[in-house]
C-alpha positions as CSV (number, residue, x, y, z in Angstrom):
1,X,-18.3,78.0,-14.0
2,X,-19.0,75.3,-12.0
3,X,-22.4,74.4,-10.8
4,X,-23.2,73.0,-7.4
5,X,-26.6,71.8,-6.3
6,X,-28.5,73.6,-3.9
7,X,-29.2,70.2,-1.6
8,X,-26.2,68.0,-1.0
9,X,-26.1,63.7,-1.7
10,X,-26.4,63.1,1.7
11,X,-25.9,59.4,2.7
12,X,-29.5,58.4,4.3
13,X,-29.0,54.6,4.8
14,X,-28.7,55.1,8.3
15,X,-32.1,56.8,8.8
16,X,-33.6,53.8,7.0
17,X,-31.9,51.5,9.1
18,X,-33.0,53.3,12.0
19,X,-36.2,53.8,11.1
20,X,-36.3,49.8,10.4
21,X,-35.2,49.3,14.1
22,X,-37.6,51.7,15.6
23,X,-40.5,49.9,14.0
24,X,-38.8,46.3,15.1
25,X,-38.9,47.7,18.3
26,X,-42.4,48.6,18.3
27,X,-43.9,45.5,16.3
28,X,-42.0,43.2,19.1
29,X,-43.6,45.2,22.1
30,X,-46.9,45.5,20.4
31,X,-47.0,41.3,20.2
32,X,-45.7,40.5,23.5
33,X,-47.9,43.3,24.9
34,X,-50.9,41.7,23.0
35,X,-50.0,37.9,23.5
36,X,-49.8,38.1,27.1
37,X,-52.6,40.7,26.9
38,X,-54.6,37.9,25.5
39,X,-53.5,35.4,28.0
40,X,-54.3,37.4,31.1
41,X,-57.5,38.7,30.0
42,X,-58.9,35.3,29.6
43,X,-58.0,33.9,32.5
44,X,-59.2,36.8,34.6
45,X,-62.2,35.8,33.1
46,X,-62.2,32.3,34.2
47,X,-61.1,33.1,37.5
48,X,-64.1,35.4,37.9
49,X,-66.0,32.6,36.5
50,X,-67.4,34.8,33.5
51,X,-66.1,31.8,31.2
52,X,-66.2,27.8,31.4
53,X,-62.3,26.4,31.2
54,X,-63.3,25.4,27.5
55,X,-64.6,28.6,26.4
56,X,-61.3,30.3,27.9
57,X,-59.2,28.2,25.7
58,X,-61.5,29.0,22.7
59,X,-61.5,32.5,23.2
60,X,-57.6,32.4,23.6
61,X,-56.6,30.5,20.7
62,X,-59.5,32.3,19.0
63,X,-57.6,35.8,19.4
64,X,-54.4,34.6,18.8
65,X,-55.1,33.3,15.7
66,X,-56.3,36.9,14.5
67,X,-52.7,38.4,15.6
68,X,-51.3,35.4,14.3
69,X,-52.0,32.0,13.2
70,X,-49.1,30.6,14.6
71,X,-49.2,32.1,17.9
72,X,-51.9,29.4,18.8
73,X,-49.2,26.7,17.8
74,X,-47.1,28.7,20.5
75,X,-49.6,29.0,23.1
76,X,-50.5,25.0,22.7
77,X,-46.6,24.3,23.5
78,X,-45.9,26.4,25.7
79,X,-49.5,25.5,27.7
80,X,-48.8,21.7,27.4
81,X,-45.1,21.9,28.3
82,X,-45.8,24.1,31.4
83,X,-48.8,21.1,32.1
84,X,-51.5,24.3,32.5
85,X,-53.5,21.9,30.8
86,X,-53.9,17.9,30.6
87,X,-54.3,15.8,27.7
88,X,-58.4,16.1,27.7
89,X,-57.4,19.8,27.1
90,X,-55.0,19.6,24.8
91,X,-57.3,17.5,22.9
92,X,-59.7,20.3,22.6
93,X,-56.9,22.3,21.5
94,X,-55.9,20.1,18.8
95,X,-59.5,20.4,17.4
96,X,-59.3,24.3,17.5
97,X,-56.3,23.3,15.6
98,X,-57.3,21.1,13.2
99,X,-60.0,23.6,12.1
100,X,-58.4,26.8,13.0
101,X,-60.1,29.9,11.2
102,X,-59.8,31.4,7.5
103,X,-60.7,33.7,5.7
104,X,-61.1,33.9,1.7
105,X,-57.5,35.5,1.2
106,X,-55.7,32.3,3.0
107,X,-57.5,30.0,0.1
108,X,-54.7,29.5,-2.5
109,X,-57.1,30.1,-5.5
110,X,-54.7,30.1,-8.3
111,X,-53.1,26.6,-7.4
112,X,-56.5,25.1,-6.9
113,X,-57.3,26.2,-9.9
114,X,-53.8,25.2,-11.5
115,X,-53.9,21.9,-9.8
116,X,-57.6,21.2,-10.9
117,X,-57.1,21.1,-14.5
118,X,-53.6,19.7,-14.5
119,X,-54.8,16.6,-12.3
120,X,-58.9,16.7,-13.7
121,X,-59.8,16.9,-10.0
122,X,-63.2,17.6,-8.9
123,X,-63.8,19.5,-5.3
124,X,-66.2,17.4,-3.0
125,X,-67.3,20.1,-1.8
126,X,-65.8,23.3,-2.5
127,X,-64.8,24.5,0.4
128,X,-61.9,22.4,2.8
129,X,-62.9,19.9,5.3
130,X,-60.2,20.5,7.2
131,X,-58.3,23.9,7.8
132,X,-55.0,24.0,9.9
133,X,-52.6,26.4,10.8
134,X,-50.3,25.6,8.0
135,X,-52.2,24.0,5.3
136,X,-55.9,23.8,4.5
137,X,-57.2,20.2,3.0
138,X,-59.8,19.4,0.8
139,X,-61.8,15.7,0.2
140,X,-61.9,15.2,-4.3
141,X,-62.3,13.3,-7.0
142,X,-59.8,12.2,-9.7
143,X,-61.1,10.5,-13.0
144,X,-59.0,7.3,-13.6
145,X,-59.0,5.4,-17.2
146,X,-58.8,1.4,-15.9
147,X,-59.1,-1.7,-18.1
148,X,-62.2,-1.6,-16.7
149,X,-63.8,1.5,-17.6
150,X,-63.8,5.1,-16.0
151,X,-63.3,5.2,-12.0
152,X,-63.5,8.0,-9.6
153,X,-61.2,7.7,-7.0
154,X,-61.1,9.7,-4.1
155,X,-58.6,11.7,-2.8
156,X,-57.3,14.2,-0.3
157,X,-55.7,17.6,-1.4
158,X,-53.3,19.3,1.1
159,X,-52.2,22.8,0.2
160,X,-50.6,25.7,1.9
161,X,-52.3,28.5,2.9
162,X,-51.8,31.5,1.0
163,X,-48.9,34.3,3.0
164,X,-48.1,31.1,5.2
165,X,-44.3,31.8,4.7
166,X,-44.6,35.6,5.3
167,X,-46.8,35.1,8.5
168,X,-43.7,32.3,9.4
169,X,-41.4,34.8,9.1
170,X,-43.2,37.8,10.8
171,X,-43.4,34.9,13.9
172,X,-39.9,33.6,13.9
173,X,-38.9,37.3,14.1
174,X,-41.5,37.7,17.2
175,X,-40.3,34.6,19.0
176,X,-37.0,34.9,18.9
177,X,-37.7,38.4,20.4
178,X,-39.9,36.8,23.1
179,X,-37.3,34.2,23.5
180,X,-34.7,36.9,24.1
181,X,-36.9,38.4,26.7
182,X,-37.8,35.9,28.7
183,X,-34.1,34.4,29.3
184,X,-33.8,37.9,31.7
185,X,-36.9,36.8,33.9
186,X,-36.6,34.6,36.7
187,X,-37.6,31.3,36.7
188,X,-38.4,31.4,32.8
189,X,-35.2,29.1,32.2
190,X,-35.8,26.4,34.9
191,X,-39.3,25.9,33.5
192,X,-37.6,25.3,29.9
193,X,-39.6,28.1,28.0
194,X,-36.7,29.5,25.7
195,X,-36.4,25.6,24.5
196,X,-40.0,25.5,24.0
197,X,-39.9,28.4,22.0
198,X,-36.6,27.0,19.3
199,X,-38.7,23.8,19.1
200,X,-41.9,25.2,18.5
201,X,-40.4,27.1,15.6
202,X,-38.0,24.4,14.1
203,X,-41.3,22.4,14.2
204,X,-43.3,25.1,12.1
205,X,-40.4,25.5,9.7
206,X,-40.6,21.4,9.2
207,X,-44.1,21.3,8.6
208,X,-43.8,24.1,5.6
209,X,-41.7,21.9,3.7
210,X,-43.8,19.5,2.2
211,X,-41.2,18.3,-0.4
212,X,-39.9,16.4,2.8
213,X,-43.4,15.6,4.2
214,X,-43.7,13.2,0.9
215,X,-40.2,11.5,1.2
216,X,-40.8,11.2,5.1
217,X,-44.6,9.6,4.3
218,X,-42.9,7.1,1.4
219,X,-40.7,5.9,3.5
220,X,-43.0,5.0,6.6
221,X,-45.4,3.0,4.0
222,X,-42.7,1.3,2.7
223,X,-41.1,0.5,6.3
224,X,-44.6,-0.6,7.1
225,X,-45.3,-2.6,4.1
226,X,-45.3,-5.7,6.0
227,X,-47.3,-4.2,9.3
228,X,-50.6,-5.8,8.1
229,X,-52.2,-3.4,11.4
230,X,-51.5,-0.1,9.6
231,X,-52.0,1.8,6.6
232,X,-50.1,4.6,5.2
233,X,-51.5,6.5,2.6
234,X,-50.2,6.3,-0.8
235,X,-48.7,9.8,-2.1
236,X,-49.0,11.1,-5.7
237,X,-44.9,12.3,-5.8
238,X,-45.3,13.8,-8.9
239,X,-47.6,16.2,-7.9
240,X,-45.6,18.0,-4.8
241,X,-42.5,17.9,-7.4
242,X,-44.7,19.8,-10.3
243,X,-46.2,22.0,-7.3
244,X,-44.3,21.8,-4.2
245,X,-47.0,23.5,-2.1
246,X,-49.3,21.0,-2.4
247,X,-49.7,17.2,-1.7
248,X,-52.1,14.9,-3.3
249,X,-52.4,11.2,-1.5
250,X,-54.9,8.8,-0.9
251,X,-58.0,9.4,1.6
252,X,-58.7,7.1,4.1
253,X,-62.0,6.7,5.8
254,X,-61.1,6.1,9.6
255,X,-62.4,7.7,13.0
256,X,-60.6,9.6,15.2
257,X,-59.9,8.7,18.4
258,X,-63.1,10.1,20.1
259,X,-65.5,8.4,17.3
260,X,-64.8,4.5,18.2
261,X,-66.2,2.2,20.9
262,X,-64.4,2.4,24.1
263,X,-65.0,-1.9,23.9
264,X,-62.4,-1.6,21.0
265,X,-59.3,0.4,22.9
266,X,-57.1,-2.4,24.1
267,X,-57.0,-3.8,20.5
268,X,-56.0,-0.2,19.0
269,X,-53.9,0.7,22.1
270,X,-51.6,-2.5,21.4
271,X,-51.5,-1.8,17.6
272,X,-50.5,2.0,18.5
273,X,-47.7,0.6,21.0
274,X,-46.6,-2.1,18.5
275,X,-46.7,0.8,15.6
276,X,-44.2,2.4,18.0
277,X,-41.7,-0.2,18.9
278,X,-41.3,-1.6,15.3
279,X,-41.0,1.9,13.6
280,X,-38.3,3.0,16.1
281,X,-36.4,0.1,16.9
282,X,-36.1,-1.8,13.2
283,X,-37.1,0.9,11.1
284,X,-35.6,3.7,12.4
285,X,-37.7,6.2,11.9
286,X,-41.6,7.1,13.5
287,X,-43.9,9.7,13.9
288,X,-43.0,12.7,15.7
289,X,-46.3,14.2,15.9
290,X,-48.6,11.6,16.7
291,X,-51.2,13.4,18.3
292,X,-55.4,12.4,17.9
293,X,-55.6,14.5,15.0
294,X,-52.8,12.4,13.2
295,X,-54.2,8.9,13.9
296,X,-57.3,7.4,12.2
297,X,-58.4,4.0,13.3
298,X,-60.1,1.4,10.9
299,X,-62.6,-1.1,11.5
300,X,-63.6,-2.9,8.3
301,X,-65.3,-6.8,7.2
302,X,-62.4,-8.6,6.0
303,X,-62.7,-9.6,2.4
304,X,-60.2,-12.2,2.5
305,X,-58.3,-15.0,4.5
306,X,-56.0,-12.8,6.9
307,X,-56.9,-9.4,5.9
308,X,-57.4,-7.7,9.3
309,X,-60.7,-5.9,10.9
310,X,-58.6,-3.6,12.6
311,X,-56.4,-0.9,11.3
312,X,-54.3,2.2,12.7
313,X,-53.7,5.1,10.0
314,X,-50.5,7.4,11.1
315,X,-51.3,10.5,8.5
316,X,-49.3,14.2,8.3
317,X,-45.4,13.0,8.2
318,X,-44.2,16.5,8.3
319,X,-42.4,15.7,11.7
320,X,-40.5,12.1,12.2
321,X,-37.6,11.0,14.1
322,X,-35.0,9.1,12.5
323,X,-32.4,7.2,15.1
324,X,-29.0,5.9,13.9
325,X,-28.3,2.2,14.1
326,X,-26.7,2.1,16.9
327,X,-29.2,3.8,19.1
328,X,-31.6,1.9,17.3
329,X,-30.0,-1.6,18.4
330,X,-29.5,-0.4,22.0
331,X,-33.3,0.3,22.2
332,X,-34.1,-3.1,21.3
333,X,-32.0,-4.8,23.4
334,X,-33.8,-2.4,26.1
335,X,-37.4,-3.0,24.6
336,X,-36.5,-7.1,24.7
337,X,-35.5,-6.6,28.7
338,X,-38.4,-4.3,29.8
339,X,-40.3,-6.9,30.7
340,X,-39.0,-8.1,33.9
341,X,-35.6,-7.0,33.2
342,X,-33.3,-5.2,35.9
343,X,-33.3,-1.9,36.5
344,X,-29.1,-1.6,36.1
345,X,-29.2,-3.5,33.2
346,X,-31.0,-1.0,31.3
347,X,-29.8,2.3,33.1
348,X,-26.3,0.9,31.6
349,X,-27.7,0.6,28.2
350,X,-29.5,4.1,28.6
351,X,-26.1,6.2,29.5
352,X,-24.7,4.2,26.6
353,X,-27.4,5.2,23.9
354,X,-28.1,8.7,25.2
355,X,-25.3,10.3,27.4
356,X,-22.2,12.0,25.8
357,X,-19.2,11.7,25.8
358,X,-19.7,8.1,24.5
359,X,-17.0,6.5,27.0
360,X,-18.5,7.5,29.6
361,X,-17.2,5.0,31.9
362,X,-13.8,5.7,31.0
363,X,-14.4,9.6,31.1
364,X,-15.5,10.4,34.5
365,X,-14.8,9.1,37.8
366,X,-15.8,5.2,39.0
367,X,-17.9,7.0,41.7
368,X,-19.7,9.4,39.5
369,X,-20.5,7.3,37.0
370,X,-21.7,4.6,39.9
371,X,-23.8,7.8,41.2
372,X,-25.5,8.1,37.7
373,X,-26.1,4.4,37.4
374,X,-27.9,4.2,40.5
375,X,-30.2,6.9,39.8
376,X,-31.1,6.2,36.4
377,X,-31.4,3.0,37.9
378,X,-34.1,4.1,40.5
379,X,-36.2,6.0,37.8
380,X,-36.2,2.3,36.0
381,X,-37.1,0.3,39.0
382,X,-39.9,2.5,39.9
383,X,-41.7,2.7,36.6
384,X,-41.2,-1.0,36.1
385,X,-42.3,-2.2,39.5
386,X,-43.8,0.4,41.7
387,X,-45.9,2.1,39.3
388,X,-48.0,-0.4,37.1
389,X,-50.8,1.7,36.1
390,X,-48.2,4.1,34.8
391,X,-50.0,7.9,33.5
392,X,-49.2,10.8,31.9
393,X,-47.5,11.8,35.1
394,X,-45.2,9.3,35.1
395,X,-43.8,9.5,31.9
396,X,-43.4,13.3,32.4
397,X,-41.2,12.7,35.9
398,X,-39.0,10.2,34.2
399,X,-38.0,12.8,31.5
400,X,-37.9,15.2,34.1
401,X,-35.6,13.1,36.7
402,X,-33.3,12.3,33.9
403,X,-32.6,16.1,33.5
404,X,-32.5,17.0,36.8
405,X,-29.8,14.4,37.0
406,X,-27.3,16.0,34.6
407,X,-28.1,19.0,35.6
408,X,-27.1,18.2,38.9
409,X,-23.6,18.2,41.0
410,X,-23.2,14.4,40.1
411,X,-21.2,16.0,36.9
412,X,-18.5,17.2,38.5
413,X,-16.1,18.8,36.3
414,X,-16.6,16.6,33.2
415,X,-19.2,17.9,30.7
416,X,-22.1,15.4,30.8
417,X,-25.0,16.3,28.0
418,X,-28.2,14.5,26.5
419,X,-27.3,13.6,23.0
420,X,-29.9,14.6,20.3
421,X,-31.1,11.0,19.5
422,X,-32.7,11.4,23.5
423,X,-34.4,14.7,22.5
424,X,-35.5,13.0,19.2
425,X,-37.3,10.2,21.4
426,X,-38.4,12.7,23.8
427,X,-40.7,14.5,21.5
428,X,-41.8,11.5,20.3
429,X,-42.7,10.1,23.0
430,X,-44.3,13.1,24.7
431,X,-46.3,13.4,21.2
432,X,-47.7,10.2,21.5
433,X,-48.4,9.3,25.1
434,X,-51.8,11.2,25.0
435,X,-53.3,9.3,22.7
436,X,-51.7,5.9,24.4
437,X,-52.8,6.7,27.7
438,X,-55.8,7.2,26.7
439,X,-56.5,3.7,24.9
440,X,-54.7,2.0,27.5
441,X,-56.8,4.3,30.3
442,X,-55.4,2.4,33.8
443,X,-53.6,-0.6,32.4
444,X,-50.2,1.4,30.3
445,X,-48.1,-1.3,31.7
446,X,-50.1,-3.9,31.6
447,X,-50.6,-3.9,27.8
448,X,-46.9,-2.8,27.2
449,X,-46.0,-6.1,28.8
450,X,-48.3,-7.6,26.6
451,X,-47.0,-5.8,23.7
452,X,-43.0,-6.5,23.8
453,X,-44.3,-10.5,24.9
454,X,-45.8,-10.5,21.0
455,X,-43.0,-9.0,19.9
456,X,-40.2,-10.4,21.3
457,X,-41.7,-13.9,22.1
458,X,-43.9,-14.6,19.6
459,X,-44.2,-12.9,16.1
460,X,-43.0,-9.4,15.4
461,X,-45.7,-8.7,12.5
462,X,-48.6,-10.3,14.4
């Protein structure tokens, strides 16, 4: 006699799987609920003057970094993008940023402890110096064996935080929700926020892979070997390849941006601009995240016959923009024409580099493409010649004009588009015109002028 069991096999993948969903649905509301929560709360505060502007931007980034670390990263793009705040607030972001809170269970023990006796590293002190969203760095010491005897050079130890990649994933699953959401409200599309979102999240996924960080850092120093005005760090390669969530390079003692003497800014703002036209335009590839916590300055007593007193120090190549030749040749001929070039000139040159399809001219209407000419042309003519003491401003309305234009009825039926070299420069661009601005304060154009005249007149590695 057969035997048949008193329950049946019943299939219950599905309760799983809806299960799953019902907890997706409930872990997205709960972080938009409390993200915006956050957000309103504070400013409420402000507005009822319970709270300085500083202290509402403390607190904010402050409780978003106990929901999630990366939602600060979020709230800084979105904040910046949206211009709710200017660059001196930004700045005091980027501080929160740069030491952004921990607790004992981020601290990657067992590599520090792995890397420590591999490497005969000493912590100076124990505890980092610096703590990021992504990584947390520590200041040590590494015992050399020289010709000379026993030497203790010092170094700087990046590592990832401990969970990093979970807490990345648990985000990119929350902002692609939040993405999804806000493409249904109006207005949320016109003020770019679903963009801000994918970039903010291809940006986090870049700076977790520090295999690339390395190769992107060796090949700045080595484009800049010959750029006697700035100093790349020297990686240890061997050490991200034996453990890839760490990075182990050489420290350099500069100031930051708010530590040196405003008597010294035109000399840094010129290196900065310099650093920026001659690692775009002949090397082909520049910072993409040049913001004051990624640029150290350097003032030292020359030892010998040329060495230089001042020094710029680009650090944290986790982002960098990398143009193709051609773009890259068009934007010198562009750089070489900026000062006192015409406006048409360089428009042309523009549409060529950064407008698809690439015959253009031969792809849309003479009238249309005359329409386009003329304003790119007026962008060009007014940031050349009307607006000397260009500002943040400025540079914002040019990148905004440019979109409104292909976004506008001058298309007609042929499908204009911004390639992805122009979004490339874009960010770069955006990244670094804080800190440029501010060295330059009232005089951008001025000492741009300046700039491209050494460059293109003079000597290119002055």
């Amino acid at each position: 006699m057969m035997a048949f069991p008193l329950t049946p096999d019943l299939d219950v993948s599905f309760i799983c799987t809806w299960r799953e969903n019902i907890e997706e649905i409930v872990n997205n509301g709960w972080f938009v609920w409390s993200f915006f929560g956050i957000l309103l709360s504070e400013y409420l505060y402000f507005k009822m003057e319970k709270t300085t502007y500083s202290e509402c931007l403390h607190q904010i980034c402050l409780r978003l970094s106990k929901q999630n670390i990366l939602c600060v990263k979020l709230f800084q793009a979105i904040a910046l993008n949206q211009q709710w705040i200017d660059e001196k607030w930004n700045t005091e972001l980027l501080k929160f940023t740069d030491h952004a809170p921990y607790e004992s269970q981020d601290i990657p023990f067992e590599l520090l402890d792995n890397l420590q006796k591999e490497y005969s590293l000493i912590f100076q002190p124990n505890q980092p110096f610096h703590s990021g969203m992504i990584s947390l760095v520590y200041k040590v010491l590494q015992y050399k064996k020289t010709s000379q005897g026993e030497v203790n050079q010092v170094l700087i130890l990046k590592v990832k935080r401990k969970h990093i990649q979970r807490k990345l994933t648990y985000a990119v699953r929350r902002f692609h929700f939040l993405r999804c959401l806000i493409t249904w409200i109006p207005g949320c599309q016109t003020m770019g926020l679903p963009f801000t979102i994918d970039k903010i999240l291809h940006t986090m996924e870049q700076q977790l892979d520090f295999p690339s960080e390395v190769k992107n850092t060796i090949e700045m120093r080595n484009k800049c070997l010959h750029l006697r005005y700035v100093k790349i760090p020297e990686i240890q390669e061997n050490v991200t390849k034996m453990f890839p969530d760490s990075i182990l390079m050489e420290y350099i003692d500069g100031k930051t941006i708010q530590e040196i003497e405003e008597a010294d800014y035109k000399i840094y703002a010129k290196q900065v601009l310099k650093y920026g036209f001659v690692s775009s335009f002949l090397g082909g590839i520049t910072h993409a995240d040049l913001h004051s916590g990624n640029l150290l300055f350097l003032k030292t007593i020359p030892f010998g016959k040329g060495d230089p007193v001042y020094q710029i120090a680009p650090i944290d190549f986790g982002l960098v923009v990398k143009t193709d030749v051609r773009v890259k040749h068009i934007m010198m001929e562009i750089a070489s024409e900026l000062v006192g070039g015409d406006p048409e000139s360089i428009a042309i040159k523009l549409m060529e580099a950064f407008i698809e399809p690439k015959n253009l001219k031969e792809s849309i209407p003479e009238r249309q493409y005359n329409q386009l000419k003329d304003l790119i042309s007026n962008i060009m003519r007014e940031i050349l010649y009307k607006e000397q003491s260009a500002n943040q401003m400025q540079i914002y309305k040019f990148f905004q004009g440019w979109n409104h234009i292909l976004s506008s009825s001058v298309r007609g039926s042929i499908p204009i588009r911004i390639n992805e070299e122009f979004v490339k420069i874009q960010t770069a661009i955006a990244m670094a015109n804080g800190i440029s601005m501010t060295l330059c304060k009232n005089n951008y154009m001025q000492v741009t002028n300046e700039v491209l005249e050494e460059l293109f007149h003079v000597s290119l590695f002055a």
